[in-house]
C-alpha positions as CSV (number, residue, x, y, z in Angstrom):
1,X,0.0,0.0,0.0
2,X,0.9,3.3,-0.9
3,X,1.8,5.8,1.8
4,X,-1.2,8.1,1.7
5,X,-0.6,11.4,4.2
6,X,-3.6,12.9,4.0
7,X,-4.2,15.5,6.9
8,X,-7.1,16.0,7.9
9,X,-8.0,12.6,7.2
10,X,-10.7,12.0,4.8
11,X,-14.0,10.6,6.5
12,X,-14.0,7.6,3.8
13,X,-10.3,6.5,1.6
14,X,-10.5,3.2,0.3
15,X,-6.9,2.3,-1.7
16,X,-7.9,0.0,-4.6
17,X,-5.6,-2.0,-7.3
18,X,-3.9,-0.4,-9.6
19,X,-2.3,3.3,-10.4
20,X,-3.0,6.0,-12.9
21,X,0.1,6.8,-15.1
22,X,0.5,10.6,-15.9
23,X,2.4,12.7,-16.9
24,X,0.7,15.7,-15.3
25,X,-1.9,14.6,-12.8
26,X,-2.4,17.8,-11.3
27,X,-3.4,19.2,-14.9
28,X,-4.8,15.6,-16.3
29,X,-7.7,15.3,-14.1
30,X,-11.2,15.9,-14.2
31,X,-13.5,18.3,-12.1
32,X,-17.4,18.6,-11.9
33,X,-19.1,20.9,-9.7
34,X,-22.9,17.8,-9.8
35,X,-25.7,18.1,-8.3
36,X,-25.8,14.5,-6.9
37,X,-24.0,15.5,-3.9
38,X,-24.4,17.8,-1.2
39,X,-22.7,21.7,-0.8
40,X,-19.9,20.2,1.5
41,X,-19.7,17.1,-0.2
42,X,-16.8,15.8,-2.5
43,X,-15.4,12.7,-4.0
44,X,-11.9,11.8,-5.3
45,X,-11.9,8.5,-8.1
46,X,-8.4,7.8,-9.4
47,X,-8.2,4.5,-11.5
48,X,-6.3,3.3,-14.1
49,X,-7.8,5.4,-16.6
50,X,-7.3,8.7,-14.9
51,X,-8.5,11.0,-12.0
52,X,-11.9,12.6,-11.1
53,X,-12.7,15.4,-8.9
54,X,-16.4,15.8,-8.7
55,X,-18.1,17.9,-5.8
56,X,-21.8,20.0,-4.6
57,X,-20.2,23.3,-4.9
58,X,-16.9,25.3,-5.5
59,X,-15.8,25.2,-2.0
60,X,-16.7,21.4,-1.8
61,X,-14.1,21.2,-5.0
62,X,-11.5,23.7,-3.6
63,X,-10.8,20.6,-0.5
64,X,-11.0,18.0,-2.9
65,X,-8.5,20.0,-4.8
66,X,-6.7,20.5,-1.2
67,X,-6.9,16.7,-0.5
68,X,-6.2,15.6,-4.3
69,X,-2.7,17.4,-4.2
70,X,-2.0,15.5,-0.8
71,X,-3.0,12.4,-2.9
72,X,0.0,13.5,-5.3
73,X,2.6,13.2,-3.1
74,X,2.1,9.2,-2.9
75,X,2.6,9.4,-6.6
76,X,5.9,7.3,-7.9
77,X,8.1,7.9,-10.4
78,X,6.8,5.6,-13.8
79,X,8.5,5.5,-17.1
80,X,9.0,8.1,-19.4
81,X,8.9,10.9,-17.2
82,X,5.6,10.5,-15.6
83,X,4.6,9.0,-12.0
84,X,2.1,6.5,-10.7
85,X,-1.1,8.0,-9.2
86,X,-2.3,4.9,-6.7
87,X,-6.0,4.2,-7.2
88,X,-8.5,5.3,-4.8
89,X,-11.9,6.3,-3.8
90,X,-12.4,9.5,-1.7
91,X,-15.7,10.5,-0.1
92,X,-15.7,13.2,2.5
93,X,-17.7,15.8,3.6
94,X,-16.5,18.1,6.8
95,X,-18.3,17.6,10.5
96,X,-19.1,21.0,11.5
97,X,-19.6,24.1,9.5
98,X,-17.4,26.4,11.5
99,X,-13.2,25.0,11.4
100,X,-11.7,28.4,12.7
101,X,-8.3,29.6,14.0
102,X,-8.3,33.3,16.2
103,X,-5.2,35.3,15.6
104,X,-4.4,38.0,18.0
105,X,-2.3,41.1,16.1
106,X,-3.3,43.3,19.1
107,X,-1.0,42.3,21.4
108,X,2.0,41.7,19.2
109,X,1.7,43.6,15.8
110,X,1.8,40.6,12.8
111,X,3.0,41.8,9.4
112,X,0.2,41.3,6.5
113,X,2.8,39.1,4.7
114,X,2.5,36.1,7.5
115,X,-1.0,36.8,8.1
116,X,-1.6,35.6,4.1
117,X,0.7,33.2,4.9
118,X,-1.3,31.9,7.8
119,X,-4.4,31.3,5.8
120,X,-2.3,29.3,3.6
121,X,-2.2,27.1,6.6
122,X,-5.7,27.3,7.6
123,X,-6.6,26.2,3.5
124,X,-4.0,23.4,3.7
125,X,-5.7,22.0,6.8
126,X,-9.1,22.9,4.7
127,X,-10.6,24.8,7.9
128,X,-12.8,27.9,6.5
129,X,-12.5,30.7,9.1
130,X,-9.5,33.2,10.5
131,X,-11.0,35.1,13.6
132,X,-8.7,38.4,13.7
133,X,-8.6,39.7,16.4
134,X,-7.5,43.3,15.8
135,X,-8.2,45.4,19.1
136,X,-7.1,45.1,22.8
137,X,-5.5,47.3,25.7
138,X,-2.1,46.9,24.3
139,X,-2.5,48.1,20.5
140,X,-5.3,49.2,18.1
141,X,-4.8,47.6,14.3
142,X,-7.4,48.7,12.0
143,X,-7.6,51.9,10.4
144,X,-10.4,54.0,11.2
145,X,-10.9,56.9,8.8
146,X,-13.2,58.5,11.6
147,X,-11.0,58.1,14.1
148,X,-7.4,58.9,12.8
149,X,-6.0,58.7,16.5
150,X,-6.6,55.1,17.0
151,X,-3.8,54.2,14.7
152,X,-2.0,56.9,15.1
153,X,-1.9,57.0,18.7
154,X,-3.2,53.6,20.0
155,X,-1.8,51.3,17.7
156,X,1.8,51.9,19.0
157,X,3.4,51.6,22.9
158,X,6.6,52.8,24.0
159,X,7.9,49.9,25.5
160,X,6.9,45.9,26.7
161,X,6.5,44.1,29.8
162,X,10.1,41.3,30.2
163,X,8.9,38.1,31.6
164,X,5.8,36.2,33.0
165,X,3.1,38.3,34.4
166,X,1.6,36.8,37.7
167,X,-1.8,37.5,39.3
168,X,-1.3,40.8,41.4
169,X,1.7,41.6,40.2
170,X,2.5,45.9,40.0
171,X,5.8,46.3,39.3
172,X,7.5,45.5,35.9
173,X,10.9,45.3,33.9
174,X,9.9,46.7,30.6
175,X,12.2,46.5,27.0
176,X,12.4,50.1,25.9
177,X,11.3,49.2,22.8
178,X,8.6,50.7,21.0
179,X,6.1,48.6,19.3
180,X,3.2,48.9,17.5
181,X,1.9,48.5,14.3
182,X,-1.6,48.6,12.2
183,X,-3.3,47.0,8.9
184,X,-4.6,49.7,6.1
185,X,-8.0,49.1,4.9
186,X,-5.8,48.3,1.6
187,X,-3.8,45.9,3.9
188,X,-7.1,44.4,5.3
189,X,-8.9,44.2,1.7
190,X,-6.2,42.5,0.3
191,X,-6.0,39.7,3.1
192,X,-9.9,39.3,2.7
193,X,-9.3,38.6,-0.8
194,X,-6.8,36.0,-0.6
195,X,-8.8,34.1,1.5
196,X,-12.0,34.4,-0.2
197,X,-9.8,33.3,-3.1
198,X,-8.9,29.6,-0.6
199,X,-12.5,29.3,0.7
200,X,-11.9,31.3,3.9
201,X,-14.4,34.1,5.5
202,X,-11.9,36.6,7.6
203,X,-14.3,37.6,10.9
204,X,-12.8,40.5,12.2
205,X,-12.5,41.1,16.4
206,X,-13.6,44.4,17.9
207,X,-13.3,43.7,21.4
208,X,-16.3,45.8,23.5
209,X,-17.0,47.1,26.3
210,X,-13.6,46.0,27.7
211,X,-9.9,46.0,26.9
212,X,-10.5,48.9,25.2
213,X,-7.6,50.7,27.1
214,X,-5.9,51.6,23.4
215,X,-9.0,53.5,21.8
216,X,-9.5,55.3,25.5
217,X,-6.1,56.7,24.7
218,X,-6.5,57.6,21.7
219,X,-9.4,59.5,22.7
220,X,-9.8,59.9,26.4
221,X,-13.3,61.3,26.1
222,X,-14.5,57.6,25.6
223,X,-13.7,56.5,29.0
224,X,-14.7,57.0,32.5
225,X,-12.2,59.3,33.6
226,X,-11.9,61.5,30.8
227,X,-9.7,64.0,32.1
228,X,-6.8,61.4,32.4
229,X,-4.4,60.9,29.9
230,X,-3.7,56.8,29.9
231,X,-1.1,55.2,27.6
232,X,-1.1,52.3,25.3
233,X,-1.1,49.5,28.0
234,X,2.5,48.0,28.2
235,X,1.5,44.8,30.3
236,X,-0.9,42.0,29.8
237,X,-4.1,41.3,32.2
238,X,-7.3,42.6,32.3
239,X,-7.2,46.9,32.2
240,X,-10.3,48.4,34.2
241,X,-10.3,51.1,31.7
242,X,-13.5,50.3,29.7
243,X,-15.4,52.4,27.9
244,X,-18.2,54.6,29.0
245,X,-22.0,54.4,28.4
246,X,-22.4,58.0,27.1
247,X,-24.5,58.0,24.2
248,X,-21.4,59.8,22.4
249,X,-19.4,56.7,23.0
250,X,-22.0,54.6,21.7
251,X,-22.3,56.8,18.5
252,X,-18.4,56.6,17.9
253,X,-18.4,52.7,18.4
254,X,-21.1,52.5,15.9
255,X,-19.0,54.6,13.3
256,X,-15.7,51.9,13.9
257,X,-18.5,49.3,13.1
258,X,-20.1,50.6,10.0
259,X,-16.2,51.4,8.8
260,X,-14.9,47.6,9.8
261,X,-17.9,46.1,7.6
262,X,-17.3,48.0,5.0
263,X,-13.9,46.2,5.3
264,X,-15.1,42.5,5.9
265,X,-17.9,41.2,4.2
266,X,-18.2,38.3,6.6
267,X,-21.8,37.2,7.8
268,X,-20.3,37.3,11.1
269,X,-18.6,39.9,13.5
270,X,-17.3,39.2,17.0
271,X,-17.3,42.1,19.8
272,X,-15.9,40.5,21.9
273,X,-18.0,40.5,25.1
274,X,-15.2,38.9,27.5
275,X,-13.4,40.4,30.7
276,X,-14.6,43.9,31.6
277,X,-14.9,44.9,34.8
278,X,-17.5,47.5,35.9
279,X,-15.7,48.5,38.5
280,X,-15.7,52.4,37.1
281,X,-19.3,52.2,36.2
282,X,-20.3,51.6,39.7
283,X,-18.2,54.7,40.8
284,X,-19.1,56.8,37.9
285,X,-22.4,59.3,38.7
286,X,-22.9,59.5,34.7
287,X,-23.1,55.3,34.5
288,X,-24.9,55.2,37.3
289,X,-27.5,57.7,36.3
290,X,-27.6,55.1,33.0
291,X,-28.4,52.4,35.2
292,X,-31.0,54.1,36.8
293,X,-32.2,55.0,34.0
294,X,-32.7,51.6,32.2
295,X,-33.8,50.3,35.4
296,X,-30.7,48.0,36.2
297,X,-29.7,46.6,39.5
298,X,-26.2,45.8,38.8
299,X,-23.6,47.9,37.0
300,X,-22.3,45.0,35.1
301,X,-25.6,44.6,33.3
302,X,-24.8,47.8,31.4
303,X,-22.9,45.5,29.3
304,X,-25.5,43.8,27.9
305,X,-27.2,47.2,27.2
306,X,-24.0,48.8,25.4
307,X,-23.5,45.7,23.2
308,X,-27.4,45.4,22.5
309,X,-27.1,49.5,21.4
310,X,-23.5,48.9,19.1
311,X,-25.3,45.7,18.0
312,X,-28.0,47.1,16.2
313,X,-25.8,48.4,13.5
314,X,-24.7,44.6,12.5
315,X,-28.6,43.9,12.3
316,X,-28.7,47.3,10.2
317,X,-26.4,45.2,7.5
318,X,-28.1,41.5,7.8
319,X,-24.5,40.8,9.8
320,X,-24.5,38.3,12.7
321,X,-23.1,39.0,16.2
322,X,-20.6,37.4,17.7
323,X,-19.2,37.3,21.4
324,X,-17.2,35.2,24.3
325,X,-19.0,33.2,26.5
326,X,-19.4,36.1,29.1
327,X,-22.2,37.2,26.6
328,X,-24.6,34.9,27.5
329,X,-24.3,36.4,31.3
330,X,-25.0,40.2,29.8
331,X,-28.9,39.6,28.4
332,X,-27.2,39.5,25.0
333,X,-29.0,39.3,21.9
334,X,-31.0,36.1,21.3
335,X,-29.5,35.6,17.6
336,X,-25.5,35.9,19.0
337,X,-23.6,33.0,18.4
338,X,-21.4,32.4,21.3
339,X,-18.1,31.2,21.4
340,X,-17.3,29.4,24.6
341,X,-13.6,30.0,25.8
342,X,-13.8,29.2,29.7
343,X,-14.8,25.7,29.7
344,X,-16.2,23.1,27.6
345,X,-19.0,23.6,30.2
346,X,-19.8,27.1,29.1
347,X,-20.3,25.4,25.8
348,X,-23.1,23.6,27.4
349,X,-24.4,26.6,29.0
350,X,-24.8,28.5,25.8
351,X,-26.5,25.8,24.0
352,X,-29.1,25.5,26.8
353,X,-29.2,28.9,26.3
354,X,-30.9,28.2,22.9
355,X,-27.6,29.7,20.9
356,X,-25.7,29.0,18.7
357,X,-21.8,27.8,19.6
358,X,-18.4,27.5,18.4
359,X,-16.4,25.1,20.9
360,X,-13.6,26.7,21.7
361,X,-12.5,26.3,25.2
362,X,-9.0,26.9,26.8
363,X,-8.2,23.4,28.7
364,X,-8.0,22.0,24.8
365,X,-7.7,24.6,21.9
366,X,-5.5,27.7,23.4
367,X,-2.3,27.3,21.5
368,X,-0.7,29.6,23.7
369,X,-0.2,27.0,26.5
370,X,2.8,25.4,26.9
371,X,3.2,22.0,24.9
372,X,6.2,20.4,26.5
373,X,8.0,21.1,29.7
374,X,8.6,24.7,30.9
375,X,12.1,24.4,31.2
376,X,12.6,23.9,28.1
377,X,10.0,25.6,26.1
378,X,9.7,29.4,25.3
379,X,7.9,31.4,27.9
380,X,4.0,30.8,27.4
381,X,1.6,32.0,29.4
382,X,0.8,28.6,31.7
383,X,-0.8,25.2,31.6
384,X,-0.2,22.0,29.3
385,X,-1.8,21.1,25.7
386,X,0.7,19.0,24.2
387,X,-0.2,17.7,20.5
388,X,-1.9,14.2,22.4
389,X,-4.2,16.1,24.3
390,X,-5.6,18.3,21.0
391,X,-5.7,15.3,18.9
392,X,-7.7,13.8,21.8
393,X,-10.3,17.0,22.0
394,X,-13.8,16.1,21.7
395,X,-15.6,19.0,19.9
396,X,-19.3,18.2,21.3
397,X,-19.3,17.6,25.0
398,X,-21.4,14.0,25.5
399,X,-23.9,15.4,28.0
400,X,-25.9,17.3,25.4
401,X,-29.4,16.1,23.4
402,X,-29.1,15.6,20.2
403,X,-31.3,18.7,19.9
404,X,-28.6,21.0,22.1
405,X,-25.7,19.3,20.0
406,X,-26.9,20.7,16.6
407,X,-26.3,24.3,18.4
408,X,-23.0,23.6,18.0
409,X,-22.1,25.1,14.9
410,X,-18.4,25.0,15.0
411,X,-14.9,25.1,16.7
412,X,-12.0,26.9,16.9
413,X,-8.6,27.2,17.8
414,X,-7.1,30.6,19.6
415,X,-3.8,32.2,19.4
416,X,-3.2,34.7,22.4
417,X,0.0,36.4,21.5
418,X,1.3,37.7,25.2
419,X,4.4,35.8,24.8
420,X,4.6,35.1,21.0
421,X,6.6,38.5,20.3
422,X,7.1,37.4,16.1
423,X,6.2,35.1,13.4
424,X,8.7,32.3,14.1
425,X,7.2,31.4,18.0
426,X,3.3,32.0,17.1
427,X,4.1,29.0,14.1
428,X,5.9,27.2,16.5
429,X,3.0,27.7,19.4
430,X,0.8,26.9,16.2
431,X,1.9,24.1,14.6
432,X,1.5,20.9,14.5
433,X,-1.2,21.6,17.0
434,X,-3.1,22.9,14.4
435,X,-2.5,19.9,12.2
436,X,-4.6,18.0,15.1
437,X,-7.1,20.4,15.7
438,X,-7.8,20.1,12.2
439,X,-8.6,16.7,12.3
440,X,-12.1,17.2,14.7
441,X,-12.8,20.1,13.3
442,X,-13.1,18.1,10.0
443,X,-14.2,15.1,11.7
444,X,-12.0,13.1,10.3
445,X,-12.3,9.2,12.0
446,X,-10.5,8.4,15.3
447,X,-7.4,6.3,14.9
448,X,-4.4,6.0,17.4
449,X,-2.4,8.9,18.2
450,X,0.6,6.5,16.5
451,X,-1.0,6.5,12.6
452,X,-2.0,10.2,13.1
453,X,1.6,10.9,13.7
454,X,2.4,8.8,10.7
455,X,0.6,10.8,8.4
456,X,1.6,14.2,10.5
457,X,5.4,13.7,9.8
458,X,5.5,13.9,6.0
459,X,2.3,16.1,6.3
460,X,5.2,18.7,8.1
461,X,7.0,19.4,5.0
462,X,4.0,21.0,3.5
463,X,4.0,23.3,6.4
464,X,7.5,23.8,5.6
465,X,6.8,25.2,1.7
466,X,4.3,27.5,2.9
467,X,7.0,29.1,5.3
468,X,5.7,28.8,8.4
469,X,7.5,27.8,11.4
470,X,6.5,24.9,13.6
471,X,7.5,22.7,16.7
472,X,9.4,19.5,15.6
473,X,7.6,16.3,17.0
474,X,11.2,15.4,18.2
């Protein structure tokens, strides 16, 4: 038999008798877009009289043309130049509609040339969504016509925190370097193309109410204290500087948002949702009058009011809403899809919830956890998910009716870039975990951790074309 590395694994490959001879099987074979199978279906036949590619739709062909040039690479050299295809029969179809990967840029500035080269990854593995997220405390990376300060003045900060950040922790040894960065709306076009172009939808991160310490800079007017100047944040952790609940504030988010989907045409638009303290609101006389107001006991419900106000604008433009799993605590909108980062339990929560939910929670998808031991890995922000344990993940938790499982649209991978300062240690936090996660995100069927890793070590120099640094299994 052949050695067929195909990664993620097909749901159905059957190796029959026989090879196709060619001298250009990339170019030589056939490809239908029928209508005898379904939109995510597609099916590879190679026999001895040559190669078919037949699928329900063009991005049902664009993975069998992913999976077919995978096929190529068991090809052997034949007479005359050309090279033995081995016969097979292909039929796959992914699990789960959602097959994402977040990308933080606000914490560590990512040039546009790796991010293109990241979705080359993402088509390779033939998942379909790159969650950018482009806003946070410690650097602002879209441009805002509106709002020329929030690249000019909160995409960059003078220096960085040195070392690990623990819980309580004031003091800090910082680089003296300045670093910053921010995409055009050129920059961001062009990287929406070229993954429209692989079958990828780019959903863009505008993380609201909280960690919004970098736009409050910017423009000071948009936070509590308006009469202090604050910087870029220079340290991870969770600021208390969250925006306001003026209507002002309100009006200026919605002006970011009609600019960002004018950017991304995705269906789908995350704001975030997670981590804000409402601490200031409860000591602020304007937020308070606001609660009043609205008739709210608690100042943190004046979360689920702000996003429910910015919201409106993504109904506005038929766009869907997209948040962390603190959403669901907030009164958020009904139609939000959730994604569910704490726990594979908050999964659970949201679904009861009657939303819908991408899986994506820390203990088995955060890349930026150390995968071998901390004495000998690159600083990473805690905790243990070595490749095992994401090739282990299970993407629907078993405690949920059939009913509350078919909530779960999706799931997703995250990579938080604290400690992941350049391109060469986010591949190397990224991959080949990735190459794992791929294979329930597809839902590709269970085998031993051994025969994954058979098909993962020539599956590594693909990686290695596209450029892209990863973590050697050895």
């Amino acid at each position: 038999m052949p050695d067929i590395a195909i990664v993620p694994a097909p749901r159905e490959l059957t190796v029959e008798e026989g090879q196709w001879i060619s001298a250009d099987p990339g170019a030589e074979a056939i490809r239908d877009v029928v209508e005898n199978l379904g939109e995510t279906e597609y099916r590879i036949d190679v026999t001895a009289d040559g190669a078919r590619l037949s699928a329900g739709s063009e991005d049902a062909l664009r993975h069998a043309e992913s999976t077919y040039a995978q096929l190529l690479d068991a090809a052997e050299p034949a007479a005359d130049g050309k090279v033995a295809v081995p016969a097979v029969r292909i039929a796959d179809a992914p699990r789960f509609a959602w097959r994402g990967m977040m990308l933080d840029v606000a914490r560590h500035f990512m040039p546009k040339d790796f991010v293109l080269k990241v979705i080359d990854v993402l088509a390779l593995h033939r998942l379909n969504t790159l969650h950018f997220h482009l806003t946070d405390d410690q650097g602002w990376r879209v441009e805002i016509e509106a709002y020329p300060r929030l690249t000019e003045i909160g995409a960059w900060r003078d220096e960085t925190m040195v070392g690990k950040m623990s819980r309580g922790q004031k003091d800090f040894e910082y680089d003296g370097k300045r670093h910053g960065g921010f995409y055009t709306k050129d920059d961001l076009r062009e990287i929406v193309a070229y993954a429209a172009e692989r079958g990828i939808t780019v959903v863009p991160e505008i993380d609201l109410p909280g960690h919004m310490q970098a736009a409050i800079t910017a423009y000071p007017e948009l936070g509590n204290n308006p009469d202090t100047q604050l910087s870029v944040r220079q340290y991870w952790g969770i600021s208390e500087d969250v925006l306001n609940v003026n209507d002002e504030t309100v009006e200026f988010v919605r002006t970011v948002l009609r600019e960002v989907l004018e950017i991304f045409p995705s269906p789908y638009i995350h704001l975030g949702g997670d981590e804000c303290p409402s601490v200031q609101w409860r000591d602020s006389e304007v937020a308070q009058k606001r609660q009043a107001e609205l008739g709210l006991t608690e100042p943190g419900q004046l979360q689920g009011w702000f996003t429910e106000q910015v919201a409106s604008v993504l109904a506005e433009e038929g766009r869907r809403l997209v948040g962390w799993d603190e959403m669901v605590e907030t009164d958020c909108p009904k139609d939000a899809v959730i994604m569910a980062w704490r726990s594979a339990h908050r999964g659970e929560v949201a679904v009861k919830a009657g939303h819908q939910t991408v899986m994506a929670p820390c203990e088995s998808v955060y890349f930026d956890y150390y995968q071998g031991d901390p004495a000998t890995e690159p600083l990473a922000i805690g905790n243990f998910i070595p490749l095992e344990k994401v090739y282990d993940f299970e993407v629907i938790p078993p405690s949920l009716t059939e009913e509350e499982a078919a909530l779960i649209v999706g799931t997703q991978c995250q990579i938080w870039t604290e400690y992941m300062p350049d391109e060469q240690q986010v591949g190397y936090m990224l991959l080949p975990r990735l190459s794992a996660f791929a294979e329930r995100a597809w839902g590709s069927p269970r085998t031993s951790y051994d025969e994954f890793l058979t098909r993962l070590r020539p599956h590594l120099t693909r990686i290695e074309k596209i450029g892209v640094n990863y973590r050697p299994l050895d």
